[in-house]
C-alpha positions in Angstrom: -128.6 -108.3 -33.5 -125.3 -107.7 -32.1 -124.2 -104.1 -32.2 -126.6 -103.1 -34.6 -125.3 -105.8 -37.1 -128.0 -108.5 -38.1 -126.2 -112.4 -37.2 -126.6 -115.5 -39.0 -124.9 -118.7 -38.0 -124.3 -121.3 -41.0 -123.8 -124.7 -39.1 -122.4 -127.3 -42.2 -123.8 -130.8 -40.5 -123.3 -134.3 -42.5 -124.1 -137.4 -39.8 -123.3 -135.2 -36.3 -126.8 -136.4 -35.2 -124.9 -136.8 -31.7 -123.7 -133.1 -31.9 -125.8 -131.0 -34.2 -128.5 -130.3 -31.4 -126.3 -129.5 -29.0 -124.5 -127.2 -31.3 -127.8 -125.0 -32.1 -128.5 -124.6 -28.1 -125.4 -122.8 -27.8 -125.3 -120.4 -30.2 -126.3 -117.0 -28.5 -129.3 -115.5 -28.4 -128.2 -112.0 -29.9 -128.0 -114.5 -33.2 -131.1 -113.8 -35.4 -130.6 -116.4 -37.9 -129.0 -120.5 -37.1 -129.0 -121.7 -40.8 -128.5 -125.7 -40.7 -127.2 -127.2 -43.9 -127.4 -130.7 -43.8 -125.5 -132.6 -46.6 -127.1 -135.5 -47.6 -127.1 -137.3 -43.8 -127.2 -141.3 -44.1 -127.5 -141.2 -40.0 -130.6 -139.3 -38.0 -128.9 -135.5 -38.1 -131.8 -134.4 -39.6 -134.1 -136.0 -36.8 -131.5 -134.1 -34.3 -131.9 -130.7 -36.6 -135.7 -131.0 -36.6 -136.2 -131.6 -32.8 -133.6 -128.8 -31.6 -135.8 -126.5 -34.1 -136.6 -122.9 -33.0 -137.9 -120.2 -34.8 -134.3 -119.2 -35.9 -133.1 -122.4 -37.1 -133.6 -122.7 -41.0 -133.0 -126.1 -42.5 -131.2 -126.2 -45.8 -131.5 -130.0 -47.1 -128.7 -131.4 -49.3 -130.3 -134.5 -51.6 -126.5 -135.6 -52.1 -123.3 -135.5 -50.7 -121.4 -131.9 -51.5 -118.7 -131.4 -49.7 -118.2 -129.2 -46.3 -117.3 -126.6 -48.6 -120.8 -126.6 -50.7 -122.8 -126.8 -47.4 -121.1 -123.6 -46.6 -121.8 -121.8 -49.7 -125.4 -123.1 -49.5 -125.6 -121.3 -46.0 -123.6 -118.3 -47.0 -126.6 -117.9 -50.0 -129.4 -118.8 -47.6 -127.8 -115.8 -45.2 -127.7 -113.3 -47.7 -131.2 -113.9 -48.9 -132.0 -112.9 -45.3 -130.2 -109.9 -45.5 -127.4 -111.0 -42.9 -124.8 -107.9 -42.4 -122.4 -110.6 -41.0 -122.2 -114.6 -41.5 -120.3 -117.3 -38.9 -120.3 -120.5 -39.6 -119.8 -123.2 -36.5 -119.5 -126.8 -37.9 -122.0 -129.2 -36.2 -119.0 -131.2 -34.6 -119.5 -129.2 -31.3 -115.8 -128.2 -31.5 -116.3 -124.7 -31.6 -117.0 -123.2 -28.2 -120.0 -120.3 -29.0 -118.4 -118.4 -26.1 -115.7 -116.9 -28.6 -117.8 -115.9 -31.3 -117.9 -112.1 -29.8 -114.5 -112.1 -29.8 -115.0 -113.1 -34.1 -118.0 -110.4 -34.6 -115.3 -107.5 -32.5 -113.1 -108.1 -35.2 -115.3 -107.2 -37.9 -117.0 -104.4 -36.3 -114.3 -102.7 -34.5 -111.7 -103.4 -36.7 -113.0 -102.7 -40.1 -111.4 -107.0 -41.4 -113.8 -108.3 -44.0 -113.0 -112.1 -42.8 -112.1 -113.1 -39.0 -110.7 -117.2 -38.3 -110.8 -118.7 -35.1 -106.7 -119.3 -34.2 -106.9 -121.8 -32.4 -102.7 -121.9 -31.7 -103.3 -118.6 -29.9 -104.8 -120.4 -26.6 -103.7 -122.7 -24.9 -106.5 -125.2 -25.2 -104.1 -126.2 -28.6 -102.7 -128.9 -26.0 -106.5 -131.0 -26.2 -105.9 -131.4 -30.1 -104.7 -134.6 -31.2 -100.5 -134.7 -32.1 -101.2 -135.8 -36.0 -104.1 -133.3 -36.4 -101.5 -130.9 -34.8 -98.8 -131.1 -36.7 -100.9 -131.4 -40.2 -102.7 -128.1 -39.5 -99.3 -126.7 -38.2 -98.3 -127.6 -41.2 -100.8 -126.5 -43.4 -101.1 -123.4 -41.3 -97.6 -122.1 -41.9 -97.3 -123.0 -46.1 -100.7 -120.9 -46.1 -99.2 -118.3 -44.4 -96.1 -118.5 -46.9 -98.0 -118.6 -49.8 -100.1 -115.6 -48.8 -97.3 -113.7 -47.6 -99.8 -112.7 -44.7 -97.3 -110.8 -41.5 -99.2 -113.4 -38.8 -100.1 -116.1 -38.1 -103.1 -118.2 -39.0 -105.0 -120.7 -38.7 -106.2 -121.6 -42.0 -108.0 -125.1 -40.7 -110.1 -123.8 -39.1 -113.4 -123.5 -39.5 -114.8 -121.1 -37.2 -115.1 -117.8 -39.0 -116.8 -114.5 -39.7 -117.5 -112.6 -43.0 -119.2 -109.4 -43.4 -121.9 -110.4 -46.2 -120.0 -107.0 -48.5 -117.1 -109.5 -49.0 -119.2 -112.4 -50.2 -120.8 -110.2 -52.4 -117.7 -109.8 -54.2 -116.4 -113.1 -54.5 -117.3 -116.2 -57.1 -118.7 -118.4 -54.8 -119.0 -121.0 -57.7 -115.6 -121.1 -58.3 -114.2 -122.2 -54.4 -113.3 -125.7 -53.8 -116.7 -127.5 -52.6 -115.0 -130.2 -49.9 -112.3 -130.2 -47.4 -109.7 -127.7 -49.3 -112.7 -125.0 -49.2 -111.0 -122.5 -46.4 -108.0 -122.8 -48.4 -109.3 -121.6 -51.5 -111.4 -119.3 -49.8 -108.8 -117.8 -48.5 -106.5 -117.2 -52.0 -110.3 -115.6 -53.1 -110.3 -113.3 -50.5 -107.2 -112.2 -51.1 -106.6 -111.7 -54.6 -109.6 -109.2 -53.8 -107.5 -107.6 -51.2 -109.9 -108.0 -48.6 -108.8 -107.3 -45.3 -107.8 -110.8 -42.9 -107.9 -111.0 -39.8 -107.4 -113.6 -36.9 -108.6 -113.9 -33.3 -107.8 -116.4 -30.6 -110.9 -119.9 -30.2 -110.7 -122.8 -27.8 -109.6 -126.0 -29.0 -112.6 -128.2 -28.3 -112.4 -132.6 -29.2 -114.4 -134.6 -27.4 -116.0 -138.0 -28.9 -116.8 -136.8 -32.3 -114.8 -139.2 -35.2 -113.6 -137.4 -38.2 -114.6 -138.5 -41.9 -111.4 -136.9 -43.5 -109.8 -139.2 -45.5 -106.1 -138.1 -45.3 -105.1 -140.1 -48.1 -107.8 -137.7 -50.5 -107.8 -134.2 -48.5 -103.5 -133.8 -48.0 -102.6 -134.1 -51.4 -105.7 -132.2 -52.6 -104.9 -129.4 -49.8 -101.7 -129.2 -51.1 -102.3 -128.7 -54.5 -105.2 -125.9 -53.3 -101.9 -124.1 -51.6 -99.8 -124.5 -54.5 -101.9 -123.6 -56.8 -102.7 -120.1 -55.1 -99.0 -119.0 -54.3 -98.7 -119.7 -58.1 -101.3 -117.7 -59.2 -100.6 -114.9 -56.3 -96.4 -114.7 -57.8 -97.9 -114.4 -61.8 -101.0 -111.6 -60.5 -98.1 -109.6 -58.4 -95.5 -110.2 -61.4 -97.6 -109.2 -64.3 -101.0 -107.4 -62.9 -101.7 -104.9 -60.2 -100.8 -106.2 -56.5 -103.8 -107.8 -54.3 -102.5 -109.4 -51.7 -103.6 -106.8 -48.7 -100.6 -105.7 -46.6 -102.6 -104.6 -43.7 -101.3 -105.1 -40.0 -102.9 -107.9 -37.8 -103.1 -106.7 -34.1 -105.8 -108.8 -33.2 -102.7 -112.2 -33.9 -101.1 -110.2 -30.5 -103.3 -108.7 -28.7 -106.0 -110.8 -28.5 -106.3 -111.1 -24.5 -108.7 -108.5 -23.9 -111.1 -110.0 -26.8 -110.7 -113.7 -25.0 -112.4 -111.6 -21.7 -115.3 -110.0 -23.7 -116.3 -113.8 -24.5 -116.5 -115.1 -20.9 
């Protein structure tokens, strides 16, 4: 429990058996639920997930291949059956430090947002990402933040979130993009139900991990994902009732005294 709100961490893993384990240990202890989706392995992740087992890890067992995106809605499901008040997820990379997800569950609670992302251009740990993976989820970033017509910045790569389990009660999980894409499309969900968005300063963590993005599949389809949205966000505004929430973001400025609670 943290502040009287039940916890569970989804952790999407597909062959991090390297990273997975290390992952669980650090998530905190006021965690009640670590929900580990592993999609359809080929190396020994699920080995790792077995032998870092506790009695909060809950294994969720892909027979094929999904998509990050599916894994995530399988957690999101296996969190709500639990009766989760508020869902994270952490991928199993080991890129997201656990020390800054109090600074994700503040948002939530004290600030009334039904969905918190890790910003990771808001510390200056940014300068340890990689100058291509920079610039494509600068890139990425700012044409979300366009099509949304959100008044901050964002970090719409990332995957190190929070959502209170009311907002993913009313959205189609069905209908989100089930691979890389799926924060995007999440995102244009959330919106056209005018939940509230928030965003809170992470670290920037890359250490030996390789990425299976294939840039040549996940570019063009991320780009459609983002064109498709502002599309569908101009015709809803033009011809139906608003949705796009215009609610201040003061956690994209002053975010210094959340990056202390997490130390």
């Amino acid at each position: 429990m943290y502040l009287a709100r039940s916890i569970a961490v989804v952790i999407p893993s597909y062959n991090e058996e390297n990273f997975v384990a290390h992952t669980i240990s650090k998530v905190p202890s006021f965690v009640d639920w670590i929900i580990v989706v592993d999609d359809a392995s080929s190396d020994g992740s699920l080995q790792a997930i077995t032998k870092a087992q506790t009695t909060k890890v809950q294994i969720v067992n892909h027979k094929n291949n999904l998509g990050v995106g599916a894994a995530t809605i399988s957690g999101y499901r296996s969190a709500l059956a639990l009766g989760a008040n508020i869902i994270v997820v952490m991928d199993g990379d080991g890129q997201m430090d656990a020390r800054d997800l109090p600074v994700l569950l503040n948002a939530l609670i004290t600030y009334g947002y039904d969905y918190v992302k890790g910003n990771r251009f808001l510390d200056k740990s940014i300068k340890a990402m990689p100058k291509l993976r920079y610039i494509g989820n600068f890139t990425f970033s700012h044409l979300m933040r366009y099509a949304l017509n959100l008044p901050f910045t964002i970090d719409t790569q990332c995957g190190y979130t929070a959502i209170t389990s009311q907002a993913i009660k009313k959205i189609d999980l069905d209908q989100l993009y089930p691979r890389y894409g799926f924060l995007n499309s999440l995102l244009f969900c959330l919106a056209e139900k005018n939940m509230h968005i928030g965003t809170v300063p992470v670290r920037t963590i890359y250490g030996k991990e390789k990425s299976d993005i294939n840039p040549l599949i996940t570019i063009p389809t991320i780009f459609y994902i983002i064109l498709l949205g502002y599309l569908r966000r101009v015709f809803i505004n033009y011809f139906g009732k608003p949705t796009v929430t215009s609610k201040s973001n003061p956690l994209s400025i002053n975010y210094n005294n959340y990056k202390e609670q997490a130390e």
